[in-house]
C-alpha positions as CSV (number, residue, x, y, z in Angstrom):
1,X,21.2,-15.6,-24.0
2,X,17.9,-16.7,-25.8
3,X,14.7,-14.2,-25.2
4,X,12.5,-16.6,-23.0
5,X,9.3,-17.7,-25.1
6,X,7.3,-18.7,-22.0
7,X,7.9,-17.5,-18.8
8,X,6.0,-18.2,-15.5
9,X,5.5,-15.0,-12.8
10,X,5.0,-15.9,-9.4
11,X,3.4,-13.1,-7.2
12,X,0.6,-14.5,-4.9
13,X,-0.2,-11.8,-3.0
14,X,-1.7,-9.5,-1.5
15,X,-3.5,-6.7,-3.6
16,X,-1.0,-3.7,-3.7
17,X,1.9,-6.4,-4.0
18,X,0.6,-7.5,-7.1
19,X,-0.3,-4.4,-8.6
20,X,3.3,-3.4,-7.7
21,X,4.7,-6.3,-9.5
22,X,2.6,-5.2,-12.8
23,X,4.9,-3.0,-14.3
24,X,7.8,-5.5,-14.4
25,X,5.3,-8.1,-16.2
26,X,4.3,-5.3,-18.1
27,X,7.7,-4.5,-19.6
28,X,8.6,-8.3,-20.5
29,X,5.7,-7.9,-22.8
30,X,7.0,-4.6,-24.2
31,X,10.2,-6.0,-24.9
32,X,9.4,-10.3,-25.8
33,X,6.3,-9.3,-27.3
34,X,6.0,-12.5,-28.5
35,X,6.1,-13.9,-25.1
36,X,3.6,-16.4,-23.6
37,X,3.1,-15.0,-20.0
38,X,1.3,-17.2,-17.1
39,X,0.9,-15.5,-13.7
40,X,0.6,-17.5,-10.4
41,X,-1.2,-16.2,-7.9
42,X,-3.9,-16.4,-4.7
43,X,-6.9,-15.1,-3.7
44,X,-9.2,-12.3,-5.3
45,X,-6.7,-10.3,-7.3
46,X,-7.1,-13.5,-9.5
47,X,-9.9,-12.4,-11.3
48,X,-8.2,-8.6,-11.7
49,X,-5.5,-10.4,-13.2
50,X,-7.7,-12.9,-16.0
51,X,-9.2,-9.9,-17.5
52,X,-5.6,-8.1,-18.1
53,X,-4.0,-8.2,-22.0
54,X,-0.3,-8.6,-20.8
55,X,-1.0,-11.9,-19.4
56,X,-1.6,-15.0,-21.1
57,X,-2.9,-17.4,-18.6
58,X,-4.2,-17.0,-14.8
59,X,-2.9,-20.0,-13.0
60,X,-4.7,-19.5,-9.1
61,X,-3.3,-21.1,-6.1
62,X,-6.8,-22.6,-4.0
63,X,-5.4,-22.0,-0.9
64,X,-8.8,-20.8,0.4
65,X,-10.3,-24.5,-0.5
66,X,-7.4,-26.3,1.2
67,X,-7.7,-24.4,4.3
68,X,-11.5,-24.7,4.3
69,X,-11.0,-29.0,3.7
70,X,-8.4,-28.9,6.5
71,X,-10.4,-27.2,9.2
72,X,-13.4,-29.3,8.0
73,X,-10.8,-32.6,8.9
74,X,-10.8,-33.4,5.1
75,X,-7.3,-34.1,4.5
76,X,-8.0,-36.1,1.6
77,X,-9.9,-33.6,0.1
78,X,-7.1,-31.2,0.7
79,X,-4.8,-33.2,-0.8
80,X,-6.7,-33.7,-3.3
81,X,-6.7,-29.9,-4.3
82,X,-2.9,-29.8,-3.7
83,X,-2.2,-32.7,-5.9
84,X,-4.7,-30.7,-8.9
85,X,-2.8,-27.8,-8.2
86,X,0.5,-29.1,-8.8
87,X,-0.8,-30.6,-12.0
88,X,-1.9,-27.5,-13.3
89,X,1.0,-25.8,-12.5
90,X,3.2,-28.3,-14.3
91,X,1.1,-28.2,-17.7
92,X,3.5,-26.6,-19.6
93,X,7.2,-25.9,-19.5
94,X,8.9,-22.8,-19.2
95,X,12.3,-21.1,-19.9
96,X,12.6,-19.1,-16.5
97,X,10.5,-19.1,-13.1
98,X,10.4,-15.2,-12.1
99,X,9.6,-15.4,-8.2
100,X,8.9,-11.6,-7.1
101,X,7.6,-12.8,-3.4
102,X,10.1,-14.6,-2.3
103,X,9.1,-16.5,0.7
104,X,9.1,-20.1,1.4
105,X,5.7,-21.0,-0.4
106,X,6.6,-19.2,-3.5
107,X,9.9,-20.8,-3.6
108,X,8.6,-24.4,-3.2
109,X,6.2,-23.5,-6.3
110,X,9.4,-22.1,-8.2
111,X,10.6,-26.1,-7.5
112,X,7.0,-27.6,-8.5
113,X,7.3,-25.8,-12.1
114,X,9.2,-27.2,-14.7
115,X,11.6,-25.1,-16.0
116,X,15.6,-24.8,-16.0
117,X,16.1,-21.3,-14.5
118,X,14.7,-19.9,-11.4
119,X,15.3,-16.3,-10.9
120,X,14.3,-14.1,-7.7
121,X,15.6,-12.4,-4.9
122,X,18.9,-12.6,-3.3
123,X,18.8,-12.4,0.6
124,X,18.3,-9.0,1.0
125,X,15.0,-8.8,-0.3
126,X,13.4,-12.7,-0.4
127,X,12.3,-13.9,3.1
128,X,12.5,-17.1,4.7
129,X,15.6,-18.2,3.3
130,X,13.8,-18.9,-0.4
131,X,16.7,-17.4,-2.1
132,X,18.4,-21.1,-1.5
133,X,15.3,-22.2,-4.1
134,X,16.3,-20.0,-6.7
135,X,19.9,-20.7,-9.7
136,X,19.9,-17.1,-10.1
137,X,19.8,-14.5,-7.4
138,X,19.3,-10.8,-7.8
139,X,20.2,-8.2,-5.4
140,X,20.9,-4.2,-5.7
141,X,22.9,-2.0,-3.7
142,X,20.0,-0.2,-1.5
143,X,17.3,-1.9,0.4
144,X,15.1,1.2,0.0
145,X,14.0,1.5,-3.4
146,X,10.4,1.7,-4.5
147,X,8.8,-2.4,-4.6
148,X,8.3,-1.0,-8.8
149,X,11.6,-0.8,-9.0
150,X,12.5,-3.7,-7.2
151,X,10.5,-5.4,-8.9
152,X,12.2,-4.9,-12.3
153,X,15.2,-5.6,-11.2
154,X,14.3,-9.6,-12.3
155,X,12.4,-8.5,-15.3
156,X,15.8,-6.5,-16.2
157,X,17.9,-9.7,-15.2
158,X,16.1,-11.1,-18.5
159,X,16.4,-8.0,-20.7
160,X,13.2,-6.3,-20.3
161,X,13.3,-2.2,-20.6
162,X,11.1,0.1,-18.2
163,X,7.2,-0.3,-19.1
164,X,5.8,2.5,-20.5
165,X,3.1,2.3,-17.8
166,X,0.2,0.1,-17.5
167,X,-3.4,0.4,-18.3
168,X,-5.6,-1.9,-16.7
169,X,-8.2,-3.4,-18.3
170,X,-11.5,-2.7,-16.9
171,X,-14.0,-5.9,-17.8
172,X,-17.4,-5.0,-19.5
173,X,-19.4,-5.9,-16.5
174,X,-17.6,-4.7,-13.9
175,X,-18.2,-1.7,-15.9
176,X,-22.1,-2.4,-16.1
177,X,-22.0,-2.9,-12.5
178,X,-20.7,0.4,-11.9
179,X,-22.4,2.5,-14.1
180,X,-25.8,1.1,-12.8
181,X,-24.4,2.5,-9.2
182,X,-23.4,5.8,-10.2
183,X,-26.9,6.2,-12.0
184,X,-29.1,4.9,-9.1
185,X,-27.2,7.5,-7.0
186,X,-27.6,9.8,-9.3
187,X,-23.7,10.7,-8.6
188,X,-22.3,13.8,-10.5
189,X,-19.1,13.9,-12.4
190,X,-16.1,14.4,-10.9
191,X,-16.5,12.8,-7.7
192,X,-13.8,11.7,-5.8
193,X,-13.3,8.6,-3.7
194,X,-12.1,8.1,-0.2
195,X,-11.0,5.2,1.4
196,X,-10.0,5.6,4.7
197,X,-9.2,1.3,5.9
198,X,-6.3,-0.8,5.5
199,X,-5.8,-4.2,5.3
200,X,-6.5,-6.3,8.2
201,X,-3.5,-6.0,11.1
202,X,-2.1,-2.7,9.9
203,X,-4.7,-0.5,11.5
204,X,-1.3,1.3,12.7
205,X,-1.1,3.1,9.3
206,X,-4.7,4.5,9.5
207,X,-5.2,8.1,10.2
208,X,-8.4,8.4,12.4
209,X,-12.1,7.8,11.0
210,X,-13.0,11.0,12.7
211,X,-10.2,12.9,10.5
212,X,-11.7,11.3,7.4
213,X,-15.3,12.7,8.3
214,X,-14.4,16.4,9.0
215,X,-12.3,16.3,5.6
216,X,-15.3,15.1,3.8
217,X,-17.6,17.6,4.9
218,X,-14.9,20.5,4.2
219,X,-14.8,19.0,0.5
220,X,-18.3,18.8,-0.1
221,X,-19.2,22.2,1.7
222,X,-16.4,24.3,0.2
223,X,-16.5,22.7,-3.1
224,X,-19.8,20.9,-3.8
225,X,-17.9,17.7,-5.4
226,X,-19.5,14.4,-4.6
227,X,-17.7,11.5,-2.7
228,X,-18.3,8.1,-2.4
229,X,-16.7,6.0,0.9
230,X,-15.0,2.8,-0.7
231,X,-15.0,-0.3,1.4
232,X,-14.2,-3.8,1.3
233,X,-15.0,-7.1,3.1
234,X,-15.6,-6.4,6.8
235,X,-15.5,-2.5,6.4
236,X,-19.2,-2.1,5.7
237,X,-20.2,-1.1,8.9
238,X,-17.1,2.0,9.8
239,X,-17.7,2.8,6.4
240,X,-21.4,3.8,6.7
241,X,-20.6,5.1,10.1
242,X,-18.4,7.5,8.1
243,X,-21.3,7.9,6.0
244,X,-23.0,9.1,8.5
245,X,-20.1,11.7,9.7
246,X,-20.3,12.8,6.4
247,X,-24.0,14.5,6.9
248,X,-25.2,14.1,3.3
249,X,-21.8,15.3,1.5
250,X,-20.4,11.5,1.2
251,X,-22.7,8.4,-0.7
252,X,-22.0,4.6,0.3
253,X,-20.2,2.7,-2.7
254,X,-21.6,-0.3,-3.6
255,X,-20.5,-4.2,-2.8
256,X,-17.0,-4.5,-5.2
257,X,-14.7,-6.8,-6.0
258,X,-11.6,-5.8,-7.2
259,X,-12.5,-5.5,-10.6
260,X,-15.3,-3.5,-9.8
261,X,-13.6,-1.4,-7.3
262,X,-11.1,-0.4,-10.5
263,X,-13.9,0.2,-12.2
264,X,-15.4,2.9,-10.0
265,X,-12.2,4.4,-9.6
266,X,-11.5,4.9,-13.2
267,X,-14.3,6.7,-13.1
268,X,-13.4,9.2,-10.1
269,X,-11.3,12.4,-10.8
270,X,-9.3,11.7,-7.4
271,X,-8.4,9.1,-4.5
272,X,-8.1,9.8,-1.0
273,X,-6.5,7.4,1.4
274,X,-3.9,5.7,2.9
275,X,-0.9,3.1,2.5
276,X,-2.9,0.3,1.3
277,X,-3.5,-2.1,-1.8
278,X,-6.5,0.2,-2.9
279,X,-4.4,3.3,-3.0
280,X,-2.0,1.4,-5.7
281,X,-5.2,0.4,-7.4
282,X,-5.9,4.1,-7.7
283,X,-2.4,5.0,-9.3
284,X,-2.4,2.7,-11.8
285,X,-5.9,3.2,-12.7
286,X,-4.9,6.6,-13.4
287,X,-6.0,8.2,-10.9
288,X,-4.7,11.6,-8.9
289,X,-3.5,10.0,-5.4
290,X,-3.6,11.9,-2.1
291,X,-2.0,9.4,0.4
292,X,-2.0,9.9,4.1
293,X,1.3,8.6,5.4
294,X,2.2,7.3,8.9
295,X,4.8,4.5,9.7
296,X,5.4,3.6,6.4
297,X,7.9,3.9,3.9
298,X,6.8,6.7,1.2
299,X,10.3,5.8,-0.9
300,X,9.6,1.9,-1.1
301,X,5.9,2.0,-0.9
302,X,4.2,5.4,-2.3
303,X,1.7,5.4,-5.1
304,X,3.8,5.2,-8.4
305,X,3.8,7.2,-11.2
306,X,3.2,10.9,-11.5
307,X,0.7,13.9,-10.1
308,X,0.6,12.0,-6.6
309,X,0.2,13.9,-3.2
310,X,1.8,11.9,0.0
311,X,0.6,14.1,3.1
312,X,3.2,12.7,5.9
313,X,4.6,14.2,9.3
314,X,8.9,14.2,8.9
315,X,9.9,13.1,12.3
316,X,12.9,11.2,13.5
317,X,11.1,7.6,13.9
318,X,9.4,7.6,10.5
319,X,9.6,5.4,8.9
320,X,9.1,2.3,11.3
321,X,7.9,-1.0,12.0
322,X,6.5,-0.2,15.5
323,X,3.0,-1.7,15.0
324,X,2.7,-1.2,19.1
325,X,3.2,2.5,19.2
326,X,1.2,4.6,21.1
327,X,1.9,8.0,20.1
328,X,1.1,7.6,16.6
329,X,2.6,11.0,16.5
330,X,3.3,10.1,12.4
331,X,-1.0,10.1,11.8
332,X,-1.4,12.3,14.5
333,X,0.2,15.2,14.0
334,X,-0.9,15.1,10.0
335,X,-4.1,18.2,10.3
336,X,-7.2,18.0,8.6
337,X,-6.3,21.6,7.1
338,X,-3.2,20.0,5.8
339,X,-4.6,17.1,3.7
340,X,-7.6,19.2,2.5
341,X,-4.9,21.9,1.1
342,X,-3.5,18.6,-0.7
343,X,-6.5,17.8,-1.3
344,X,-7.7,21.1,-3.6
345,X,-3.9,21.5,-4.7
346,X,-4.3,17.8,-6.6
347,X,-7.8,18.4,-7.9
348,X,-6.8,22.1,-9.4
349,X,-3.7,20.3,-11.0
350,X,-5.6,17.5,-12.7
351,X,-8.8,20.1,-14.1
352,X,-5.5,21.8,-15.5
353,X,-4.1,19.2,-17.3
């Protein structure tokens, strides 16, 4: 079979989806490195993704302006948008359409693009019956692998080899931005980061705010490290009522985007958290995880890579999908003694290495 000279990568979304979908892109440039590489994608990872070496060209989905035209009853204007899109999309040609979301919108972009081969999921792992988009299907023989690996099951399908890892790239100011924060705080080196949300309608996976605050002031009265609370859009307030918890021991990051939240984590010496698109962030900015596990799966959705910490109770009904339960015995059992033994356990390993 010919090595693909241009290949398109369709991963809209969200945050920890596409950073789990990195390595895979990353190893087809290991292995075609020759190979013009055009991502499509939605949303604020997009500018993470324009400032990355492995990929050639950003190409973003406005779904954010066609759903701001539609409620505003501007269907032309939509449409308008669409039709641009689709345009854009279709500038060039490629050998093969990888589609690592596989759901219905991905698929009917994996028809928009020009291209001869389609390659993505098989029905085990593609949703909404998008596997019927797609000339060749991939599957593999357990449902609970890590998303990494599943992920390079297509890039495989084409030849690519395992990544050696990825380094992101951090942009120069997003780097600025950060530095200028860490000096008006007059933050010390190491610090480490803790960010205790998750994305919006899986508050079932977050161990309690009130957890968070007693483990901050543990760190910062038995060890005198600085942390900074992390936060994103519509987190400000909890986060500076954690803050507050904190009684002096944890500073207030600043406004970040994604870049910039990379930024001030490669700058950290650990993360604190739990199962969300920040914690992958973390990993594969290089950074020592400690991950606070409820509901979800560690083996298809831990931190990848090495030196990680996942603090989780093993009971019977974990993992689950229960997004109603009430016991939350999976967060609530987890101690604050436990995840601070973690805790000093990852930050003694990395000063050692």
């Amino acid at each position: 079979m010919a090595v693909p000279r241009n290949i398109l990568v369709i991963r809209l979304s969200s945050l920890g989806d596409v950073l789990l979908t990195m390595p895979a892109v990353q190893a087809l440039r290991q292995t075609f490195p020759g190979v013009r590489l055009s991502w499509l994608v939605e949303g604020s990872v997009a500018e993470l993704l324009r400032h990355q070496t492995f990929v050639d060209r950003v190409i973003e989905f406005p779904r954010r302006r066609i759903e701001n035209a539609l409620r505003r009853g501007n269907a032309i204007g939509a449409g308008r948008e669409l039709s641009a899109f689709v345009r854009r999309l279709r500038q060039e040609a490629y050998d093969v359409v990888l589609d690592f979301h596989g759901i219905v919108k991905s698929a009917l972009f994996t028809r928009c693009a020009r291209t001869a081969r389609r390659v993505g999921f098989d029905a085990a792992f593609a949703k909404e019956a998008s596997w019927l988009a797609y000339d060749e299907k991939i599957g593999a023989p357990d449902k609970r692998i890590h998303k990494v690996r599943r992920n390079m099951l297509l890039s495989a399908h084409l030849g690519a080899i395992d990544a050696a890892g990825v380094d992101l790239t951090v942009s120069e100011p997003a780097a600025d931005y950060i530095d200028r924060f860490i000096a008006a705080g007059r933050i010390e080196r190491p610090f480490f980061v803790v960010n205790p949300f998750c994305s919006k309608g899986s508050e079932f996976k977050r161990w309690d705010l009130a957890n968070y605050g007693e483990l901050i002031r543990r760190i910062g009265d038995e060890t005198g490290t600085p942390l900074v609370v992390l936060w994103g859009p519509g987190e400000e307030r909890e986060a500076r009522i954690l803050a507050e918890m904190s009684e002096g021991r944890a500073m207030l990051a600043c406004p970040t985007t994604v870049p910039q939240a990379l930024a001030l984590l490669k700058r950290a010496a650990l993360y604190i958290g739990g199962d969300t698109g920040v914690m992958h962030l973390a990993a594969l900015a290089g950074l020592p995880v400690v991950a606070i596990f409820g509901p979800t799966d560690l083996l298809v959705n831990g931190p990848f890579g090495e030196g990680h910490t996942i603090v989780r109770a093993d009971l019977e009904c974990s993992p689950c999908r229960d997004k109603g339960c009430r016991s939350r015995e999976c967060l609530q059992s987890i101690t604050v003694d436990e995840v601070f033994t973690c805790v000093m356990a990852s930050a003694t390993q990395d000063r050692g290495n």
